[in-house]
C-alpha positions as CSV (number, residue, x, y, z in Angstrom):
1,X,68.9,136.6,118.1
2,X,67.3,134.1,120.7
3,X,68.6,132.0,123.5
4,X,69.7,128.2,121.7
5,X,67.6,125.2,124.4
6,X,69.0,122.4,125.3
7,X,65.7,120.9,122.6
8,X,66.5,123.2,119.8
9,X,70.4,121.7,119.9
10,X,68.9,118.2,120.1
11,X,66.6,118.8,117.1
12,X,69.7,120.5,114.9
13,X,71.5,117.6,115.8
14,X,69.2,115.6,114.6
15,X,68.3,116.5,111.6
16,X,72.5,117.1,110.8
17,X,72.8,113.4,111.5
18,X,69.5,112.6,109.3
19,X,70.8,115.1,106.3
20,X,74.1,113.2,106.5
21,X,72.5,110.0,106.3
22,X,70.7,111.0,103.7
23,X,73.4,112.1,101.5
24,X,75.7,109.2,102.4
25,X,72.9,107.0,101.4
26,X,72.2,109.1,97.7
27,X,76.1,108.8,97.4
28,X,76.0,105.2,97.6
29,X,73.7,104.6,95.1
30,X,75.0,107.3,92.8
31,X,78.4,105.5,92.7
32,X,77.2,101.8,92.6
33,X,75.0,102.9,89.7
34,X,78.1,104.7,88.1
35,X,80.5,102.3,89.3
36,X,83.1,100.6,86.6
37,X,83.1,96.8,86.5
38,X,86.5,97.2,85.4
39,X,88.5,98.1,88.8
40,X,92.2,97.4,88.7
41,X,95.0,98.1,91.4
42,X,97.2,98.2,88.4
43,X,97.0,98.5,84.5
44,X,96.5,94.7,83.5
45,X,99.8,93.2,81.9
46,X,102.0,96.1,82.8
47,X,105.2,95.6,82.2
48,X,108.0,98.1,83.1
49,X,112.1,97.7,83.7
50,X,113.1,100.1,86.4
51,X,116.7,101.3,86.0
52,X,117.5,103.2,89.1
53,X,119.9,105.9,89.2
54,X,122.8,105.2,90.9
55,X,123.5,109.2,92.2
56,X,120.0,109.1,93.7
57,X,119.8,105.4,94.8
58,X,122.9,104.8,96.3
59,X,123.6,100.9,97.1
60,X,120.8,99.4,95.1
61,X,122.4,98.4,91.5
62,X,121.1,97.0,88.9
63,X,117.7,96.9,87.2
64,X,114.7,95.5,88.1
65,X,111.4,94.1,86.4
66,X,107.7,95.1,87.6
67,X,105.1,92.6,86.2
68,X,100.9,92.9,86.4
69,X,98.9,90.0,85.4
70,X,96.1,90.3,83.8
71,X,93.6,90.5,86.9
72,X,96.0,94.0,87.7
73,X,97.8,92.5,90.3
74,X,101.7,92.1,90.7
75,X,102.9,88.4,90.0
76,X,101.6,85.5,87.6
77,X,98.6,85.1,86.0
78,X,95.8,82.4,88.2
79,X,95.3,79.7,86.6
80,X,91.2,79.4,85.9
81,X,90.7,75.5,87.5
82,X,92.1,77.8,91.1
83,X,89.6,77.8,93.7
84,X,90.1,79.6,96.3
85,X,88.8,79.2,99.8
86,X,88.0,82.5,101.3
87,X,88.0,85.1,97.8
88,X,87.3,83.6,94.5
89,X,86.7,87.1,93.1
90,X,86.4,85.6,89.1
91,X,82.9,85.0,90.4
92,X,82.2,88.7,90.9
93,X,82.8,89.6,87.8
């Protein structure tokens, strides 16, 4: 096996960084082509009453409600006439 130079590390490095690239890049259009319009944090209008248990929770009582609009995100719908200043993402989709 021969002696690695200083230029055939510099070339391996190279073309590592340009194979990465490469892949990164055919990644990135593989997913955006694939990509589901449809991305929620959380299943639109999810509702759910959590009942903890007291043995395992100890000093939280009671139960509690967890509530998903229908954009997937916890708290009340948006109203439509909203505009937001810096994210309107209704726009996006």
């Amino acid at each position: 096996m021969g002696k690695l130079t200083l230029k055939k590390i510099i070339q391996n490095l190279i073309l590592l960084f340009i194979s990465c690239l490469f892949v990164v890049v055919i990644l990135e259009v593989a997913l955006r082509i694939m990509k589901d319009d449809n991305y929620y944090v959380w299943t639109p209008n999810l509702k759910a009453i959590l009942k903890p248990l007291p043995d395992l929770f100890p000093g939280i009582k009671g139960e509690s409600r967890f509530l998903v609009n229908s954009d997937g995100y916890r708290g009340d719908d948006i109203p439509e006439d909203v505009n937001y200043k810096y994210c309107n993402w209704r726009k996006h989709y």
